[in-house]
C-alpha positions as CSV (number, residue, x, y, z in Angstrom):
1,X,0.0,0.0,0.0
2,X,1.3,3.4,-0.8
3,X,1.3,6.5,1.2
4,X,-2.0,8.4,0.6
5,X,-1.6,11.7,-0.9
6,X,-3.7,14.6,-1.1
7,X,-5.9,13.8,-4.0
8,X,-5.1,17.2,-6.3
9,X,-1.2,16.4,-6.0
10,X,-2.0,12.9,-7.4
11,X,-4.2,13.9,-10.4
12,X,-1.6,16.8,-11.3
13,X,1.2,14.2,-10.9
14,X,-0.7,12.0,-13.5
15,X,-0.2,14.5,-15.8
16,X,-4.3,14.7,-16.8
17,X,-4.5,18.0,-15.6
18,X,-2.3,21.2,-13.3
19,X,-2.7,21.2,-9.9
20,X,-4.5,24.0,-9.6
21,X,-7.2,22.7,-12.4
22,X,-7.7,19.7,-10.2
23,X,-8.5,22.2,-7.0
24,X,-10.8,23.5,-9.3
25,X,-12.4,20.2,-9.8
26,X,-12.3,19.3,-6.1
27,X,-14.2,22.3,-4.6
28,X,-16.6,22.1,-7.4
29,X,-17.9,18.8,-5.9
30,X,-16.5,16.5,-9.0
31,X,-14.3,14.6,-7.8
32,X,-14.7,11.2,-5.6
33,X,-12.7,8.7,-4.3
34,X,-14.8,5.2,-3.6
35,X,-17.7,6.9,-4.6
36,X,-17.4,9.6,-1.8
37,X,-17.2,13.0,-2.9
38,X,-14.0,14.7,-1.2
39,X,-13.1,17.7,-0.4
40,X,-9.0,20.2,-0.9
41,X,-7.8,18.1,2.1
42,X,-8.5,15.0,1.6
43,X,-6.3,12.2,0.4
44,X,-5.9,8.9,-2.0
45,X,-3.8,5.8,-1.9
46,X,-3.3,5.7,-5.7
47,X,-2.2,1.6,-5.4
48,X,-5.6,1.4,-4.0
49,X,-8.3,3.5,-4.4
50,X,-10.4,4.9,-6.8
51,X,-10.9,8.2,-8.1
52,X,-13.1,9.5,-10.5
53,X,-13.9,13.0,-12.0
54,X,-17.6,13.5,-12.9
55,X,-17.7,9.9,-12.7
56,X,-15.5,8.7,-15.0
57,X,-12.2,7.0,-13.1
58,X,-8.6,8.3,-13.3
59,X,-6.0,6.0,-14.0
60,X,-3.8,6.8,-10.9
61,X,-1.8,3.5,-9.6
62,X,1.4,3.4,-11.3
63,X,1.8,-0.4,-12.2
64,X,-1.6,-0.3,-14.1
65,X,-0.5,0.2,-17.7
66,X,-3.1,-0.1,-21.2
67,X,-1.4,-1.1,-24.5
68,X,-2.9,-0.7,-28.3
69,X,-2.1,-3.7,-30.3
70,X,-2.6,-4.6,-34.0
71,X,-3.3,-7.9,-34.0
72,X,-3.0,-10.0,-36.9
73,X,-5.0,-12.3,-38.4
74,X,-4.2,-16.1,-37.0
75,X,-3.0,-14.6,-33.5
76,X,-6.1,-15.6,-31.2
77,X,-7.1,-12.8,-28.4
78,X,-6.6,-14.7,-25.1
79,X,-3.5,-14.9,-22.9
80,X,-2.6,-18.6,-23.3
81,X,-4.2,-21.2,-26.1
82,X,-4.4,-25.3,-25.8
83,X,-4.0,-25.8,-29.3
84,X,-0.7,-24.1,-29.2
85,X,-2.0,-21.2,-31.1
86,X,-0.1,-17.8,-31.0
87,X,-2.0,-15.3,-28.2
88,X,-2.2,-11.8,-28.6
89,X,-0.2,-11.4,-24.8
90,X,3.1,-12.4,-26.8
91,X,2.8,-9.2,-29.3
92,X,3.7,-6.8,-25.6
93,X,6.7,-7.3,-23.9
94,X,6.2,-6.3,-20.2
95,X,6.9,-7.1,-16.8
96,X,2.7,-7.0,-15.9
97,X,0.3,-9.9,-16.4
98,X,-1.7,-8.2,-19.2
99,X,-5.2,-9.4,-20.3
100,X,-6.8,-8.5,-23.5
101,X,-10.0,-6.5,-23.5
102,X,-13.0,-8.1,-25.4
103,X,-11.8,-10.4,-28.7
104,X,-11.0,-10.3,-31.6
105,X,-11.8,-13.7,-33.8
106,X,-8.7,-15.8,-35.0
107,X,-9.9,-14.3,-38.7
108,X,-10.1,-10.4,-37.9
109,X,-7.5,-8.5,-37.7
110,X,-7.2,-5.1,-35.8
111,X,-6.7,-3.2,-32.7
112,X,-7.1,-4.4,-29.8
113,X,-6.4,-3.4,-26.0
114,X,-4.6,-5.5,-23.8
115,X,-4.1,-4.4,-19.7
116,X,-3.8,-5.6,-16.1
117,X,-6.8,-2.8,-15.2
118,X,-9.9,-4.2,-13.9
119,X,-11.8,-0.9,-13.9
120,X,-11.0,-0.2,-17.5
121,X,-11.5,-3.7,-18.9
122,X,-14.5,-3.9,-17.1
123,X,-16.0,-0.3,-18.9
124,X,-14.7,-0.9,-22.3
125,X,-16.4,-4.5,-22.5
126,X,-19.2,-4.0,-20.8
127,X,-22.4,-2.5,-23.1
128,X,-23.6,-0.7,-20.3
129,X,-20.9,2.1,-20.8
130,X,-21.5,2.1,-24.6
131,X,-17.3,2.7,-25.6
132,X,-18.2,1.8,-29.6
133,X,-15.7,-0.2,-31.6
134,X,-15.3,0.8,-35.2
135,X,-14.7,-1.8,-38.0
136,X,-13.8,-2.0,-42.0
137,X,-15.2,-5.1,-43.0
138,X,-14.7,-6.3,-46.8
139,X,-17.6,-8.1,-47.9
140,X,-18.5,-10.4,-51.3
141,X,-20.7,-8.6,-54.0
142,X,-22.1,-5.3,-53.6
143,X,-24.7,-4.9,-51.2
144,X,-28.1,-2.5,-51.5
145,X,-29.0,0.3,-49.6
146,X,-32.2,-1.7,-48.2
147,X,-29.1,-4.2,-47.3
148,X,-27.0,-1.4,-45.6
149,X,-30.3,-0.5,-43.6
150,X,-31.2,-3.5,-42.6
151,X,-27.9,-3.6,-40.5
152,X,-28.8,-0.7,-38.5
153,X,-32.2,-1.5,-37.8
154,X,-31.7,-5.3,-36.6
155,X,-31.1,-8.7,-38.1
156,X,-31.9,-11.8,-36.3
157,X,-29.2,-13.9,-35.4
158,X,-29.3,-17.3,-33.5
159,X,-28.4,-15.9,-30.1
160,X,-30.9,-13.0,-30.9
161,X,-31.5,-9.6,-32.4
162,X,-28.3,-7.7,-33.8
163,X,-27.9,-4.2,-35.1
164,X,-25.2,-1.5,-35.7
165,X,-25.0,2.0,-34.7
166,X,-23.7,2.9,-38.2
167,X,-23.2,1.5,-41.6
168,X,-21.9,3.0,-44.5
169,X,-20.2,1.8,-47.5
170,X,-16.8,3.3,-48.3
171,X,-16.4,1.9,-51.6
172,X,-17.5,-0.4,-53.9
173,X,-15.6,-2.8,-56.9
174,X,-17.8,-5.3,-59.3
175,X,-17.3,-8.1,-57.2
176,X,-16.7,-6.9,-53.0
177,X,-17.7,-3.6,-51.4
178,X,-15.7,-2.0,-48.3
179,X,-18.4,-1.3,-45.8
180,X,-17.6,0.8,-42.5
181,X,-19.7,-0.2,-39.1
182,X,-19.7,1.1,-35.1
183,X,-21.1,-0.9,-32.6
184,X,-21.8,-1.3,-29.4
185,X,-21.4,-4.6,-28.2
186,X,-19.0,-7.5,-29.1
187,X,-20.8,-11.1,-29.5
188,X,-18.9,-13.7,-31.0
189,X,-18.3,-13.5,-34.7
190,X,-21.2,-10.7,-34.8
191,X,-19.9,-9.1,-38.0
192,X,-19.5,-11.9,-40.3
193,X,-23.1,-13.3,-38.8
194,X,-24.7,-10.0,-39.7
195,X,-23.3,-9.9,-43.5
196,X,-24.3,-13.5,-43.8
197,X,-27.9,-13.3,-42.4
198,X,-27.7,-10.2,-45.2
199,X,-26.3,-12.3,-48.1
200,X,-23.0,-11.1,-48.0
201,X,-19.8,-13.5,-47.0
202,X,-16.9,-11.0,-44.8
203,X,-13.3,-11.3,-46.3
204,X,-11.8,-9.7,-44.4
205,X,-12.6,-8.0,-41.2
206,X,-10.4,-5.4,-39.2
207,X,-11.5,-3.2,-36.1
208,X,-10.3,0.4,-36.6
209,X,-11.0,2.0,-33.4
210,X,-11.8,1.5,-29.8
211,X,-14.1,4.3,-28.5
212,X,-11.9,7.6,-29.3
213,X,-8.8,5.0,-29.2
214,X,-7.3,4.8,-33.4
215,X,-3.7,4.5,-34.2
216,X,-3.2,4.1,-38.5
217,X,0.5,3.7,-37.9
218,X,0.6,0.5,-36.4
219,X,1.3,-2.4,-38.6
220,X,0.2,-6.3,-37.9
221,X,1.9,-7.6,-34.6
222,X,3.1,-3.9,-33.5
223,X,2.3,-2.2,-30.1
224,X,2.2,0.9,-28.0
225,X,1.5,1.9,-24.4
226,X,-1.5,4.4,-24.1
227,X,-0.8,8.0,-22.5
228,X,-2.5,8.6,-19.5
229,X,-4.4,11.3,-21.4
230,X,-5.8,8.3,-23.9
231,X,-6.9,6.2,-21.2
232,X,-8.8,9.2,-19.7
233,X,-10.4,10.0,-22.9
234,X,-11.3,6.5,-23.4
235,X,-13.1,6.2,-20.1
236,X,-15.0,9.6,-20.7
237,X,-15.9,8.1,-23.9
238,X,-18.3,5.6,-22.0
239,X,-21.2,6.5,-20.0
240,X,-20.8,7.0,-16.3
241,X,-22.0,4.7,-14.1
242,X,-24.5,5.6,-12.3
């Protein structure tokens, strides 16, 4: 356990905001710790507790740490794998036990998060704080607007209804069509099952973005730890939880 600290001298030190911006915050009432608001003299055990700002937590504790990964189709998105698969956890060198957050099937390709924090794998996987995922899929033939539409306003599936937030087609060739899609929930395989209750077979599928999370620079297999900032704006991205 670390030493607590007054709670505006740990948010500073994160680096989310200055020290007298997170004063601000505390004497406005927006800031808690445990879900009890606090008050200029009260303090946090960062290793701990936690603290949120209008409800949305703050990455404090030291040894938490959030990586974006592009992971590449055939890598499977779980830390180990009895059929001797490769696992997403290899892609990160560190000295944490990461996790990865939500899946991505062995087929797909695309970013993923992988992290030893609860809190944050918890809010990003979890519908209930509606953090969208964003996805290019590349499907066969060429697919009509009433097709497109149908996406958005449900198809069934065999587990049970299924829509998208969005769906828009980028571009279109005479024999596939590139078709953008948010959503906001991750059920197994739910993209290819949508195109193919549609008529339309997915070859290839990659997620783009994670809430405001996007990186284009990564390549298949490559890495990166998430500022602070990110993971902030990530969490704010999501509802708060009331």
């Amino acid at each position: 356990m670390a030493e607590p600290v007054r709670a505006q001298k740990a948010i500073a030190h994160s680096g989310l905001m200055s020290r007298r911006s997170a004063e601000e915050a505390i004497a406005s009432g927006r800031v808690a710790v445990d879900g009890r608001t606090i008050g200029l003299g009260d303090r946090v055990d960062v290793s701990t507790q936690l603290l949120t700002i209008d409800g949305v937590p703050i990455p404090l504790n030291p040894e938490l740490e959030t990586h974006i990964v592009y992971k590449p189709v055939g890598v499977v998105s779980t830390a180990s794998d009895p059929q001797g698969r490769s696992v997403v956890v290899d892609l990160v060198p560190s000295r944490h036990r990461l996790y990865p957050v939500g899946r991505l099937d062995s087929d797909s390709e695309g970013l993923i998060l992988l992290t030893n924090d609860g809190e944050l794998a918890n809010r990003v996987t979890h519908p209930r704080y509606g953090i969208t995922k964003k996805y290019v899929a590349v499907v066969a033939g060429r697919p009509t607007a009433a097709e497109i539409r149908r996406l958005t306003t449900g198809v069934e599936l065999s587990d049970g209804p299924a829509r998208a937030l969005s769906a828009r087609i980028l571009s279109d060739r005479e024999d596939e069509t590139m078709v953008e899609m948010i959503l906001g929930e991750g059920r197994n395989r739910e993209i290819r099952r949508m195109f193919e209750a549609i008529g339309h077979e997915v070859i290839r599928l990659v997620r783009t973005a994670i809430g405001p999370i996007s990186d284009q620079s990564l390549q298949p297999g490559e890495s990166r730890l998430l500022s602070i900032e990110e993971v902030s704006r990530l969490l704010a991205s999501g509802r708060a939880d009331t």
